[in-house]
SENU-809018 format. One line per 5 residues: number of its first residue (from 1); their letters; for each residue x, y, z of C-alpha. Coordinates in Angstrom, 3 decimals. Each point is the difference from the previous one (the first is absolute). Layout:
NUM) A) X/Y/Z; ...
END
This chain:
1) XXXXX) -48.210/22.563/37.865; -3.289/2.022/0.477; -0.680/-2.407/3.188; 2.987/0.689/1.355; -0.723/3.867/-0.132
6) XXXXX) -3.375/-0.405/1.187; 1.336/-1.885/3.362; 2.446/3.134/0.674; -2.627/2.336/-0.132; -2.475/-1.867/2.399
11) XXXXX) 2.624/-0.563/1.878; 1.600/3.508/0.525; -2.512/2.619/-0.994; -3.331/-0.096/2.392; -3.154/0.572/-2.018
16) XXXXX) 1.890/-0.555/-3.115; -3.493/0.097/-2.253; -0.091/3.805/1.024; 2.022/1.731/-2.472; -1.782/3.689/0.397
21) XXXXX) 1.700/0.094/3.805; 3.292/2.321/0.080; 1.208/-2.929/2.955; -0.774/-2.570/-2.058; 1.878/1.536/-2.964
26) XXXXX) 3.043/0.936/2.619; -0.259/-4.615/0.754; -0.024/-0.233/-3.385; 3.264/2.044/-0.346; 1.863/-0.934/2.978
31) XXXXX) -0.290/-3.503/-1.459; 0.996/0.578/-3.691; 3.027/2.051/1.854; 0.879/-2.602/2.477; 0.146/-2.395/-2.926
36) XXXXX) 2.247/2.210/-2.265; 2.134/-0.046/3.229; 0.714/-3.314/0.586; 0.817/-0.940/-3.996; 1.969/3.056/-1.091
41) XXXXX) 1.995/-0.623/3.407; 0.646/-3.406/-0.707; 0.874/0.021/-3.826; 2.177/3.180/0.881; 2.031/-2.198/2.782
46) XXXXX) 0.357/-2.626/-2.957; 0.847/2.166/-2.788; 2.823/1.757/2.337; 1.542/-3.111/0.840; -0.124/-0.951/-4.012
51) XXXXX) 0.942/2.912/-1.297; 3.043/0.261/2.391; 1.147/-3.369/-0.537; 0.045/-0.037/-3.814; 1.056/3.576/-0.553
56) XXXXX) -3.574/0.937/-1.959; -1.028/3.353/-0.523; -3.569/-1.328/-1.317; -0.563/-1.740/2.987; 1.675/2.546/2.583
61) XXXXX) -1.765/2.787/-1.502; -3.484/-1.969/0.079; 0.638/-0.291/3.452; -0.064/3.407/0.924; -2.702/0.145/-2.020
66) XXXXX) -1.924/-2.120/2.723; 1.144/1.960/2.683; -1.992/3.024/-1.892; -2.740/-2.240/0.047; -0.567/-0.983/3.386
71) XXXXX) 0.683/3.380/0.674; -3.047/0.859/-2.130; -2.126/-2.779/1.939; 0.521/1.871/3.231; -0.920/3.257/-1.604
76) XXXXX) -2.962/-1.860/-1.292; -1.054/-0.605/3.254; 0.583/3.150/1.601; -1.994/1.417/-3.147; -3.101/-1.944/1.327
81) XXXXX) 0.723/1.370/3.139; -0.016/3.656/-0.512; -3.302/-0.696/-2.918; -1.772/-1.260/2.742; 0.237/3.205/2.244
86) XXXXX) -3.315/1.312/0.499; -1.158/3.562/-1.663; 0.445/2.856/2.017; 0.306/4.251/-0.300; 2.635/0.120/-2.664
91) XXXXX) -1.311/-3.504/-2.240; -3.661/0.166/0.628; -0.131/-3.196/-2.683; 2.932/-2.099/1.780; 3.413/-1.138/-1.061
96) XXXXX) -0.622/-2.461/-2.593; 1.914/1.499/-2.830; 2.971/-1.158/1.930; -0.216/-3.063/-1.826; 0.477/1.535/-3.324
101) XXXXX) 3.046/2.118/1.073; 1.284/-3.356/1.322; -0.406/-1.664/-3.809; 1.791/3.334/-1.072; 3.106/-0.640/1.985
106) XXXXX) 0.068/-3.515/-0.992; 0.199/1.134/-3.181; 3.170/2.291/0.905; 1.331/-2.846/1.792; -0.255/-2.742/-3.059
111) XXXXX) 1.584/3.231/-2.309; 2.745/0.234/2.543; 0.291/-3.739/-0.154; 0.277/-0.134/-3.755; 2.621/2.685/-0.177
116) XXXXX) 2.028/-1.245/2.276; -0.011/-3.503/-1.746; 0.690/1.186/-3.564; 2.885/2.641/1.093; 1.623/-3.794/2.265
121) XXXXX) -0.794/-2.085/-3.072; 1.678/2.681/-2.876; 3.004/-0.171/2.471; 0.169/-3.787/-0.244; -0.592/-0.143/-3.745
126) XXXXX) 2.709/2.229/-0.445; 2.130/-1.414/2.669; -0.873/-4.065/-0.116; 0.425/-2.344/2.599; 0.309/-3.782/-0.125
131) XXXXX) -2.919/-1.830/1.784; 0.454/-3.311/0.731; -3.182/-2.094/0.321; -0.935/-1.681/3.357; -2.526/-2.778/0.424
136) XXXXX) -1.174/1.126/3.218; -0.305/3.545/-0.562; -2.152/-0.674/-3.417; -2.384/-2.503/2.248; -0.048/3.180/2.634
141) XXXXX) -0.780/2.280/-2.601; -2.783/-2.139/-1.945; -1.852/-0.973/3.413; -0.230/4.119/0.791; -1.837/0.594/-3.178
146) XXXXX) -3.520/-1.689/1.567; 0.779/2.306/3.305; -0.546/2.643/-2.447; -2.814/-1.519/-2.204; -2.201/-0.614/3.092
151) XXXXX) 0.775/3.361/1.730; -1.329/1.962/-3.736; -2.807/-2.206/-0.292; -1.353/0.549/3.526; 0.772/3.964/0.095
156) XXXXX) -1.618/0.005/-2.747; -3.224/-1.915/0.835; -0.376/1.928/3.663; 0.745/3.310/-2.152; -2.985/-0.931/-1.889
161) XXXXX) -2.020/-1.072/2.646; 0.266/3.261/1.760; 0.671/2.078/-3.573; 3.246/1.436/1.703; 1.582/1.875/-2.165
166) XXXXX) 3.497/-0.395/2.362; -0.141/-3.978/-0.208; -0.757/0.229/-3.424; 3.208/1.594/-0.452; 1.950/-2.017/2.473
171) XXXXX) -1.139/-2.539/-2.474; 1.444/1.370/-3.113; 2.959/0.531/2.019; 0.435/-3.947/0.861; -0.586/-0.902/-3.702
176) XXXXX) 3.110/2.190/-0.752; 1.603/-2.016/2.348; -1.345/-3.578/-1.354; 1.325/1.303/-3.410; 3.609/1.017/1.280
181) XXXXX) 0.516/-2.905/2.375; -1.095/-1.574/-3.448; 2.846/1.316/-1.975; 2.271/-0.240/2.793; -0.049/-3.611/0.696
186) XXXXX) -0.088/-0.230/-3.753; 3.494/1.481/-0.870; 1.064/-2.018/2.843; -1.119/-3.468/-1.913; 1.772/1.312/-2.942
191) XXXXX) 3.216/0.358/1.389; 0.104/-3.240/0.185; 0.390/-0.776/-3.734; 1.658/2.721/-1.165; 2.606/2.565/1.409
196) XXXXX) -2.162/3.245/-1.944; -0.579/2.729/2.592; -3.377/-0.274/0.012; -0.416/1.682/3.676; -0.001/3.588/-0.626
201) XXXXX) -2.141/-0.386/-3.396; -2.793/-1.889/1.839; 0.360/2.718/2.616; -0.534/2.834/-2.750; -3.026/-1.963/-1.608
206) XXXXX) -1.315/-0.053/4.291; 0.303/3.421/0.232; -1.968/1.181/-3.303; -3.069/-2.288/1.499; 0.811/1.933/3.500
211) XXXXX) -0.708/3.533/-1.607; -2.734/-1.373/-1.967; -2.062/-0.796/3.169; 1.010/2.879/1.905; -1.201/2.540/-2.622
216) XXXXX) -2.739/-2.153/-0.661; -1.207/0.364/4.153; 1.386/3.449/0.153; -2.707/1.390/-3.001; -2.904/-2.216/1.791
221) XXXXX) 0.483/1.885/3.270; 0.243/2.830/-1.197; -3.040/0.637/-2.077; -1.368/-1.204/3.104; 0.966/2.330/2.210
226) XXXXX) -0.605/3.024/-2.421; -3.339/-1.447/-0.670; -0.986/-2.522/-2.538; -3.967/-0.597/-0.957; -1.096/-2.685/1.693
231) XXXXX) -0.971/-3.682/-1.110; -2.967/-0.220/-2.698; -1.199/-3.261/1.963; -0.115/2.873/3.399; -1.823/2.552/-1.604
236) XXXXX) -2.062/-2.078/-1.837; -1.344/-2.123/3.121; 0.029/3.606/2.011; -2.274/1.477/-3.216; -2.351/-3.211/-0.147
241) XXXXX) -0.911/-0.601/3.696; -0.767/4.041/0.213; -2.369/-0.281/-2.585; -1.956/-3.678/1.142; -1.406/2.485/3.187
246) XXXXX) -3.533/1.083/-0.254; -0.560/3.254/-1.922; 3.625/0.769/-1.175; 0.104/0.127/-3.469; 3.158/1.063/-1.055
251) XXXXX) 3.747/0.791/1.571; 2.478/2.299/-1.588; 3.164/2.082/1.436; 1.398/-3.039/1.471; 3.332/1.056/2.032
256) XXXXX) 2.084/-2.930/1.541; 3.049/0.680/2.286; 2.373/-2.540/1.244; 1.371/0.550/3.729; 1.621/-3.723/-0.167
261) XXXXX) -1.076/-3.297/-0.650; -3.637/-0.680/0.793; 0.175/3.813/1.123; -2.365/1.680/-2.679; -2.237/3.053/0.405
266) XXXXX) -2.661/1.003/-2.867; -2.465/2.406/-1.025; -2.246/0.093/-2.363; -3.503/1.359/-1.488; -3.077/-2.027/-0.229
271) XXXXX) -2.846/1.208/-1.938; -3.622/-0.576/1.414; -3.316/0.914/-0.592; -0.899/3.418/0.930; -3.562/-0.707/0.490
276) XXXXX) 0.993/-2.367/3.247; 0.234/1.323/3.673; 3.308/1.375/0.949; -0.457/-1.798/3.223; -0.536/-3.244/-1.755
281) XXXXX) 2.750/0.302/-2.501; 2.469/0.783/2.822; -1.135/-3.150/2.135; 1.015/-1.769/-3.598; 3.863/1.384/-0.596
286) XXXXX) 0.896/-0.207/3.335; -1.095/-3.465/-0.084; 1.786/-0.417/-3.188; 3.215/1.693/1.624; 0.048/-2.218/3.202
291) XXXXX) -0.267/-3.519/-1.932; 2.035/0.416/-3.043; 2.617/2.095/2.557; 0.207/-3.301/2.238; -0.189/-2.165/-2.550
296) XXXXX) 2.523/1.498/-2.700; 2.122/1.169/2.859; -0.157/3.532/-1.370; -0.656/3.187/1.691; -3.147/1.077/-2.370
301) XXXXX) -1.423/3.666/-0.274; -2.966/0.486/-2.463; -1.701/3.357/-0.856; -3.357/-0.330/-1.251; -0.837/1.996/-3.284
306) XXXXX) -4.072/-0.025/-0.746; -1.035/-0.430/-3.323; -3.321/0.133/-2.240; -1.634/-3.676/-0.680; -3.625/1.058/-0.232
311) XXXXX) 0.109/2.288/-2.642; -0.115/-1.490/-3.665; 0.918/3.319/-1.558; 3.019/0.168/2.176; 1.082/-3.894/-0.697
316) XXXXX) -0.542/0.411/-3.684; 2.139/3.003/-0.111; 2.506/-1.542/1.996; 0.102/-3.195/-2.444; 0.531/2.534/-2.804
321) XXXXX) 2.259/1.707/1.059; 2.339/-2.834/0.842; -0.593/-1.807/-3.276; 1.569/3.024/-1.659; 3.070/0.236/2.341
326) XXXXX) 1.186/-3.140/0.139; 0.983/-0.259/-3.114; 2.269/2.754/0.928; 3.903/-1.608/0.083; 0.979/0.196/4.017
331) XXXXX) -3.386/0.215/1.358; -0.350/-2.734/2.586; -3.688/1.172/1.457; -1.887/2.408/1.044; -2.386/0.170/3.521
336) XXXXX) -1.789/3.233/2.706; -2.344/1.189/-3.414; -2.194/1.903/1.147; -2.586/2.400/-1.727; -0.572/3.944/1.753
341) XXXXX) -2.466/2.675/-1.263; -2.890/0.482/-1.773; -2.354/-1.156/-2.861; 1.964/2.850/-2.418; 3.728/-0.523/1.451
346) XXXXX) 1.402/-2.727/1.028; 3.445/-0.736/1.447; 1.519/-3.487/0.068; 2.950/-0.803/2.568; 1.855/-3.550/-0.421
351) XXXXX) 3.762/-0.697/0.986; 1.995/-1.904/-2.739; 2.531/-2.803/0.564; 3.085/0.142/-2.170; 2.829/-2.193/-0.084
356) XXXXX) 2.920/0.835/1.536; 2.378/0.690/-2.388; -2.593/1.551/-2.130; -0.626/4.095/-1.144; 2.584/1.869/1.377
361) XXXXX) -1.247/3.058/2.136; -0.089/2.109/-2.709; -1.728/-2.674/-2.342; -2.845/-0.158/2.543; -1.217/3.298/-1.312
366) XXXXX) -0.375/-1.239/-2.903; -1.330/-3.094/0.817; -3.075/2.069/2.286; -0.735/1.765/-3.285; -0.726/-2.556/-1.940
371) XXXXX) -2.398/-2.086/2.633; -1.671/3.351/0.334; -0.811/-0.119/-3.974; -0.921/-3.248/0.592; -2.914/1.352/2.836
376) XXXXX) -0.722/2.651/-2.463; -0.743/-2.373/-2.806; -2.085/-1.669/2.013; -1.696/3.191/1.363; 0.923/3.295/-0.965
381) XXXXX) -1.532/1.521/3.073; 1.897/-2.043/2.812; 2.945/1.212/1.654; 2.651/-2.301/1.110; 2.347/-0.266/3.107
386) XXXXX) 2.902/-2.597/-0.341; 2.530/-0.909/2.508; 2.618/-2.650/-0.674; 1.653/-2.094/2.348; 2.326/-2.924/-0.646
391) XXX) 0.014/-3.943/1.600; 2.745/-0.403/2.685; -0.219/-3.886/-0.691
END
């Protein structure tokens, strides 16, 4: 079946290979919509024409059902429409978040879907009807269920080609479908040995797997668009190709945002040497921002922070100090130490990572206390500066 996906693409989306483009995404979606077209419309046409003839509320209300989802196929498509609008004044980083306000309706939509099946099927288990079983209608009904098979398999792979968080729903939404027409053309076979109204109670057991999904989708989307941390695998490619560039040592206050699908911007701070040439080190991040920018597809902003690597003293204290902290429960790391003043008087500055749900504000007090009895056992004389700050991955 993968073949027969691959020839669609090269034959309807130009430059298919080149996923980063916005028109190349909108192909991508046209297609997947123009497909969800032409099967909904066709299994809806067949399931009206059923469900009419034989009197079945499964199979009339599945129907409708299809309607909602061709529906959905041509909002898909207008989705990858307006996502492909170019930035401007008011959305300096585009429209690509359209996509996941698209998933969000299809998750209203499959909710809608499932309530309106359950409250049709509780009226036909209360009030049965006779369904009497017809050859022709069952063959109808099995040969739709590989309409529906192919269109979730090949939403799905184009969704994942393109990591579209819209076809990826459009997916889920056709494997609903695959598991009512399912049930459907089930409790029509059954009718055929037995005269139990099995109609409305497969249509209940439909509906239950309808919500499911829809709540499902509806939570993904939304900690999406409120702002979940981003992939491990992103950050930690992002983290790991900063740090393979000459000089740069370290990264820390990683901040990824997500304007859309292949739509990120981050910033971040990469420690270097503070014995190199400003001029130098700046020829080196902005380097390092170009490539891994183009290459990740990311918008990347990094902030150089200096640090000490010549001075032993300075290391050595720096090693200690972490040694001692770590051990601390919620402590994730610690990076900018740096050593100010005099032979006499010293004072050490160092930010602290904590976990995220770790030390409440108030229990950060406490927490600064006792890493500055920590500095003080190692040297009654320093003086200590902490600031804490908190991974948003």
């Amino acid at each position: 079946m993968k073949s027969i996906f691959d020839f669609l693409i090269r034959k309807f989306v130009k430059d298919h290979k080149n996923v980063n483009s916005q028109s190349v995404r909108q192909s991508y979606g046209t297609l997947g919509g123009n497909v969800g077209i032409i099967i909904n419309s066709s299994i809806l046409v067949l399931e009206i024409v059923i469900g009419l003839f034989l009197n079945s509320i499964a199979i009339t209300a599945d129907a409708f059902h299809n309607l909602t989802d061709a529906l959905s196929s041509l909002v898909t498509i207008f989705s990858f429409k307006l996502a492909n609008r170019p930035a401007d004044d008011k959305h300096p980083f585009g429209y690509g978040r359209i996509e996941y306000i698209t998933a969000l309706l299809f998750s209203g939509a499959i909710l809608v879907v499932g309530f309106e099946f359950l409250r049709s099927s509780f009226l036909r288990v209360l009030h049965p009807v006779n369904i009497p079983f017809n050859k022709v209608s069952f063959i109808c009904m099995l040969c739709a269920i590989p309409l529906q098979v192919f269109l979730n398999r090949f939403t799905n792979y184009i969704g994942d080609v393109i990591d579209s968080s819209a076809l990826k729903a459009s997916a889920l939404e056709s494997f609903t479908d695959i598991l009512v027409l399912s049930m459907v053309t089930f409790s029509l076979l059954v009718t055929r040995f037995t005269t139990f109204p099995i109609d409305g109670y497969i249509g209940v057991i439909v509906s239950l797997f309808i919500f499911h999904s829809g709540i499902e989708l509806g939570r993904e989307m939304l900690g999406t668009l409120i702002g979940k941390a981003p992939e491990k695998e992103f950050v930690e490619e992002l983290k790991n190709s900063v740090i393979s560039y000459k000089y740069i040592c370290g990264v820390h206050d990683l901040v990824i945002h997500n304007y859309g699908p292949g739509r990120y911007m981050a910033s971040l701070h990469a420690e270097v040497p503070s014995n190199i040439s400003i001029m130098e080190l700046h020829d080196v991040i902005d380097k390092a921002e170009k490539e891994i920018g183009k290459r990740m597809n990311v918008y990347l902003s990094i902030h150089m922070d200096p640090i000490n690597t010549d001075s032993p003293e300075i290391i050595g204290l720096k090693e200690e100090v972490y040694k001692k902290i770590k051990v601390i429960n919620g402590i994730v790391s610690m990076h900018d130490f740096r050593v100010v003043g005099g032979s006499e008087e010293k004072t050490i500055l160092f930010d602290v990572v904590l976990e995220k749900t770790s030390f409440k504000d108030n229990e950060e007090k406490e927490l600064q206390a006792q890493i500055q009895d920590i500095i003080y056992s190692i040297n009654p004389s320093y003086r200590s500066i902490i600031t804490f700050d908190r991974e948003f991955y």
